[in-house]
N, C-alpha and C positions, 0 to 999 in steps of 0.2 A: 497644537494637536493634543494638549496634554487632556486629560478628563481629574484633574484638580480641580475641585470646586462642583465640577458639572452632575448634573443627575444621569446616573450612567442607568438604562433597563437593562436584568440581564433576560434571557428568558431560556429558561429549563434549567430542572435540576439537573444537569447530566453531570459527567467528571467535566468535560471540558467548561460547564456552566458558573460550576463550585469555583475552581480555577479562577476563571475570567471575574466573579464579584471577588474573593479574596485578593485580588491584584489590584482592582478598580478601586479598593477599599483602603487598600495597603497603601495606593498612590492621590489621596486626598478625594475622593467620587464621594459622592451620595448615592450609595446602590441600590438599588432596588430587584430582587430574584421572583421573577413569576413563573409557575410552575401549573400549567394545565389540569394535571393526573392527580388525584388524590394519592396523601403520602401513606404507602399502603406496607412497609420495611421498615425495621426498624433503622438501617444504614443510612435510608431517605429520613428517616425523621431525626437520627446525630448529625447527618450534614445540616438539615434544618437549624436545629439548635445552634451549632457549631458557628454558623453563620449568624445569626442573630446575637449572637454573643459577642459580635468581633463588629455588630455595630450595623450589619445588612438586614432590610427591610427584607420579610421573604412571604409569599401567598401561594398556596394551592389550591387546587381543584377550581380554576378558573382563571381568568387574567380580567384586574377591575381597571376601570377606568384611572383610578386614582396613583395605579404602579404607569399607566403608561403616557397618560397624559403629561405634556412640558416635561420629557425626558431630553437631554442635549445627543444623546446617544444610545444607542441599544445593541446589543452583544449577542449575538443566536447562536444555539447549540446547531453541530452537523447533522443532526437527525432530523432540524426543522425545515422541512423544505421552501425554498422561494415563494412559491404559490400559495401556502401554506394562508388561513386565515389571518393567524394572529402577525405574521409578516404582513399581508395587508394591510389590515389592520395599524400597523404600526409606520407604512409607508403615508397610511392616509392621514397621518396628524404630522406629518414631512419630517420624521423622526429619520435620522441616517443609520441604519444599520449595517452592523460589521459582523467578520466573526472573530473568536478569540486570538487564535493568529495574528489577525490582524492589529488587536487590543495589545498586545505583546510588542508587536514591529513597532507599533507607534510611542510605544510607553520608553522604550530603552536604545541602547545604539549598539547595540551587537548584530553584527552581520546574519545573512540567512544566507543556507545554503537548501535552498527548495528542491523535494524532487517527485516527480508527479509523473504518472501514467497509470494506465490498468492493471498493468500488472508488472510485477519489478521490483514495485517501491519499496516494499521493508526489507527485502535481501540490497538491494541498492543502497540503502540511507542507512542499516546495522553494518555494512560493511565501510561506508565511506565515515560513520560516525569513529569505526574501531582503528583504521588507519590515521584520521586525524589525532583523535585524543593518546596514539605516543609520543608529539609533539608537542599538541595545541590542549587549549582546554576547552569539551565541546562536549554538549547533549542531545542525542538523538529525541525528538518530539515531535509531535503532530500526530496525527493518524497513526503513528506507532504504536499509541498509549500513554507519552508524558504531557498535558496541555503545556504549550509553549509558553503561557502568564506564571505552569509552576516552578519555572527555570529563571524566569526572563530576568530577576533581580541578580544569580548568581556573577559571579566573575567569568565569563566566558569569552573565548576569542571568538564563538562559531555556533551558531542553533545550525545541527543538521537535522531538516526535518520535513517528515513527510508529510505532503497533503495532499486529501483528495480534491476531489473536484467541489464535493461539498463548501470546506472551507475556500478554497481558491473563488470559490463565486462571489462569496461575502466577504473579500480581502480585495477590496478599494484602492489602494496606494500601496499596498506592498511592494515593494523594489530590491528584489533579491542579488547578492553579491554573481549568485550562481544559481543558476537554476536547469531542471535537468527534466525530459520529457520522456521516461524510458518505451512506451508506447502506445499506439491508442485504439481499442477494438470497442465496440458497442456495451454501453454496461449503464446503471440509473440513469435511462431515458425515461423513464416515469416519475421520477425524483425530478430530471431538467425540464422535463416539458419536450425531450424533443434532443436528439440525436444532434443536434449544431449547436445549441445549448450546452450540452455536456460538452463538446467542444471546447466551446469561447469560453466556457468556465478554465478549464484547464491551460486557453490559451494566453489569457490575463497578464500573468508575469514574462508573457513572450514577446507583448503587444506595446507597444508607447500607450500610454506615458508611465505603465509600468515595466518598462523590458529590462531585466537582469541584467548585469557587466555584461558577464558570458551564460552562454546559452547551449545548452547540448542537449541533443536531437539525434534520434537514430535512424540511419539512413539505412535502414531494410524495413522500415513502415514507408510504407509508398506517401501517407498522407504527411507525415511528418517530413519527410524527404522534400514533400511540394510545398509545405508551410514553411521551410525552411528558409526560402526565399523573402520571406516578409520580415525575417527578426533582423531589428535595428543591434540588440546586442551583439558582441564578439561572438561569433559563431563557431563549436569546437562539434566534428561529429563524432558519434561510434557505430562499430557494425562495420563498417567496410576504409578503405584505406580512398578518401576522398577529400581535396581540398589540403590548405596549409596546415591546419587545425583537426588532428581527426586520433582515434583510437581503436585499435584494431585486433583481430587475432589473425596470427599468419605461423601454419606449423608448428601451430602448438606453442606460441608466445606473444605477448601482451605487445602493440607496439603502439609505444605514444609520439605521435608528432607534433609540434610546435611552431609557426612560421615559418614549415617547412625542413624543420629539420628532426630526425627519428632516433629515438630510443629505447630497445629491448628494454622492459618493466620485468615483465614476469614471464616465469616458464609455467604453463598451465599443467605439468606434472607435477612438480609442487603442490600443487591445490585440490582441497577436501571439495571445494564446488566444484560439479561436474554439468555435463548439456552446456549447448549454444548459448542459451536464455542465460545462465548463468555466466558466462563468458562475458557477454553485452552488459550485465550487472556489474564485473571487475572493471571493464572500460569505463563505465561510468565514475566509478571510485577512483580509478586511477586519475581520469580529467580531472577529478574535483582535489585529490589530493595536490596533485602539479600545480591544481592553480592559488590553490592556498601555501604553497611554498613544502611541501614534505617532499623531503631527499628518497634516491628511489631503491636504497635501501633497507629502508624504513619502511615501504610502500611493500618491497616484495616482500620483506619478515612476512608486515602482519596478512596479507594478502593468504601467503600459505598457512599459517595457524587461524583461520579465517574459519566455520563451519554454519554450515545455513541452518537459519533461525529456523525454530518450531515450525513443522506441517508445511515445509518448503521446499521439495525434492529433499527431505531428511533422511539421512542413511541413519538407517535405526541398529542395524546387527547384521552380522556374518553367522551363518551354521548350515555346515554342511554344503558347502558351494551355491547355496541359495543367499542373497543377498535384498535385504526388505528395506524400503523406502515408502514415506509417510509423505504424501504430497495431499493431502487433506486442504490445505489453503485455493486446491483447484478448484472453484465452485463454479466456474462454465467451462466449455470445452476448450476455447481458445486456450484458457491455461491449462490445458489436460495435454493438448496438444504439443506444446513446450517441452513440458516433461517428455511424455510417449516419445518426440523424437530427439529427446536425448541420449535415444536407447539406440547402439546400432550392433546388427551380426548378432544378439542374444538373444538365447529364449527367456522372453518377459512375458510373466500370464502378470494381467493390469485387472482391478478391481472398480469398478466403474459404477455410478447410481446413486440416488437420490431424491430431493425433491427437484422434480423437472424443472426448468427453465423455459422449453419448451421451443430453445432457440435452435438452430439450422446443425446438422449431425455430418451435414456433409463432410465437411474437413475434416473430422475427428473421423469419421469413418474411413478416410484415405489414410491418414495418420495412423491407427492402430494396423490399417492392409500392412505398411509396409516396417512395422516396426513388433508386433505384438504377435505371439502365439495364442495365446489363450486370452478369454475376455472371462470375467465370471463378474456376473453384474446383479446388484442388491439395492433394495429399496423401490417407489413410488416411480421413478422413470424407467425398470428395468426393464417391461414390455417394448415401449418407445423404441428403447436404446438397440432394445434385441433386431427388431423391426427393422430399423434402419441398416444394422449392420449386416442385418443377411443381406439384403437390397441393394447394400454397395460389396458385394461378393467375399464375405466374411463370415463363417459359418461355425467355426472354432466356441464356442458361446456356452456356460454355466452360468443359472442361475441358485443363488442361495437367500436364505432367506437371513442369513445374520452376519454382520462384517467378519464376528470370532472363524463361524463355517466356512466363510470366503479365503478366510487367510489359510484354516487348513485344511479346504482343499487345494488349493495355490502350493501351497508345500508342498502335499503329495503327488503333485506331478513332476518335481523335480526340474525347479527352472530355472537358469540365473540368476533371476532377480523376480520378486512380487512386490509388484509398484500402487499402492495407493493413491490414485488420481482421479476421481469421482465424475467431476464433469458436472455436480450440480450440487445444489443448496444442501445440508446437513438434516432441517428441520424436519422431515420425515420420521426418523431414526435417533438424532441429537440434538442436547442445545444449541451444539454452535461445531462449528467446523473444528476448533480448537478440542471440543471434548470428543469428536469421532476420529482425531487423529491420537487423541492420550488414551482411547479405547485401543485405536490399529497397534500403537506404541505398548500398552501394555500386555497385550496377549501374546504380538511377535516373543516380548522378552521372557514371557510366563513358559516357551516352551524353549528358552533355550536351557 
């Protein structure tokens, strides 16, 4: 399976792209980097260089015949969709493509500890990466932000890494030590083609002939609960106290079971992560830690000095009995809805809006009935948002016109807590989810 020798295509500059021909290059290929978009930055035209210098063929603003033809393999970035032309294109000259993950698994023999669902994953795989590496030596990658080709050569016991569904489609043979499904709601069906698509993408490493050792699956997704039944791997569940294999919360502590027999892990008062969602997130670290051998010592340390990554139900500051959390990573409801009812008995006024998605409000509107005081909603879906919520008997409702005025007027009602949880795309308002949570994050801190 090596790509020594072989003409490897990569296609896109992306980071994961630079990655996957640097490795291919690194490990005897003949690269070749095609690149659609004219290099229009100077950062694109130094990877450019950068790359030609170390020996890769690289083109832009088109893909010629002459990068793609008699290639032994080709390497896709996540942003190129299956259906995509130049994927065509590249299947009709019976070219096998993968993705960089993939390029990674096959290149080296360091185990993978995969973890995959809608929502979860980077609170899931930054916690199971931060418990492993007080023992082992491990790198969080994939869809986090480190391509797994830029690790893959290091000395490592363990890639802990996430991927989405993207990569999981174009990752052919992958066969992970562990692999983890945190769970599954509607999300790039227009990327898959199709809602069972997006599925079977994500169900790959569950599936022979690629099924992981151990497989863990959350039994409070009803679909995951019933696919459960199909995985040939060692079955571990979390979410509820089921089967010999499972992870659980009961009273406010972590309980791992093992062929049947249980062990207090953690006491969830310890812990800076707070909500359900969060909980489900510790069980998953805790199986993966157990099955990679960490004593559960070691497991509750790091568990409780644990704090959830950037724009992730993030507790930003205390003042004045009001308490401000940056959940900016919710860019549909379903993960609005995680959050909102992490909240119970409080007055939470929640900041809501966006660019629309323009998916079903239903649940989120029962969501905020039974957990939210005040709604004050901004941006491009705020009409929608407003609409739906009177409709489902919610009337509590401010609109502002700028995140800064949202936060203080949130303040000035004097409420437990003012939770940033949008419910939808950033693009309206911000670059990216990331820069309207370092927006909500800077001005909270500007008034204390």
């Amino acid at each position: 399976m090596s790509v020594r020798g072989k003409k490897v295509l990569v296609l896109g500059l992306s980071k994961s792209g630079i990655a996957a021909a640097k490795f291919a290059k690194k490990h005897g290929a003949d690269v070749y980097l095609t690149e659609y978009n004219d290099i229009t930055t100077k950062e694109q035209s130094d990877n450019a260089k950068m790359l030609e210098d170390i020996g890769v063929h690289v083109e832009y603003g088109g893909h010629s015949d002459e990068f793609i033809k008699k290639s032994d393999i080709a390497v896709t970035s996540p942003g190129i969709s299956p259906y995509s032309q130049i994927i065509k294109r590249v299947r009709a000259e019976q070219i096998p493509v993968i993705s960089e993950l993939e390029l990674a698994y096959r290149e080296c023999d360091i185990p993978f500890i995969i973890i995959t669902g809608t929502n979860g994953k980077t609170t899931t795989t930054s916690l199971t990466q931060h418990i492993l590496s007080k023992k082992l030596k491990t790198e969080a990658c994939g869809n986090i932000g480190t391509p797994p080709c830029l690790v893959a050569d290091e000395n490592l016991d363990y890639f802990v890494c996430e991927a989405s569904s993207f990569q999981l489609d174009m990752s052919t043979s992958l066969k992970p030590y562990i692999a983890v499904w945190t769970n599954f709601t509607p999300d790039h069906i227009d990327w898959h083609n199709g809602l069972e698509n997006y599925f079977n993408a994500k169900a790959r490493v569950f599936r022979e002939p690629q099924t992981a050792k151990y497989c863990v699956l959350n039994v409070r997704d009803e679909k995951l609960l019933e696919f459960s039944k199909e995985v040939k791997g060692k079955l571990f569940l979390f979410g509820g106290s089921i089967g010999d294999n499972c992870c659980y919360e009961s009273c406010g502590r972590i309980i791992f079971r093992q062929d049947g027999k249980e062990e207090e892990i953690v006491n969830l008062s310890d812990c800076h992560l707070i909500g359900e969602h969060n909980y489900q997130n510790i069980e998953c670290a805790v199986i993966c830690a157990k099955l990679t051998g960490i004593d559960n010592e070691t497991i509750r340390n790091a568990v409780a000095e644990f704090k959830a990554p950037a724009h992730r139900l993030e507790k930003i500051a205390t003042k004045d009995g009001t308490t401000y959390y940056n959940d900016s990573k919710a860019t549909n409801p379903e993960a609005s809805i995680v959050a909102i009812n992490s909240f119970n008995n409080q007055n939470v006024v929640l900041i809501a809006g966006g660019r629309d998605k323009n998916t079903d409000l239903t649940e989120f509107c029962q969501s905020v009935n039974k957990h939210i005081k005040t709604v004050i909603l901004i941006g491009e879906a705020a009409d929608r948002f407003e609409q739906n919520l009177i409709k489902n008997g919610f009337n509590n409702i401010i609109k502002e016109k700028t995140l800064e005025s949202a936060i203080d007027k949130g303040t000035s009602l004097n409420p437990n807590v003012v939770l940033l949880s949008p419910a939808c795309a950033s693009f309206d308002m911000f670059n990216s989810y990331e820069h309207r949570g370092e927006v909500f994050r800077a001005h909270v801190l500007s008034r204390i």
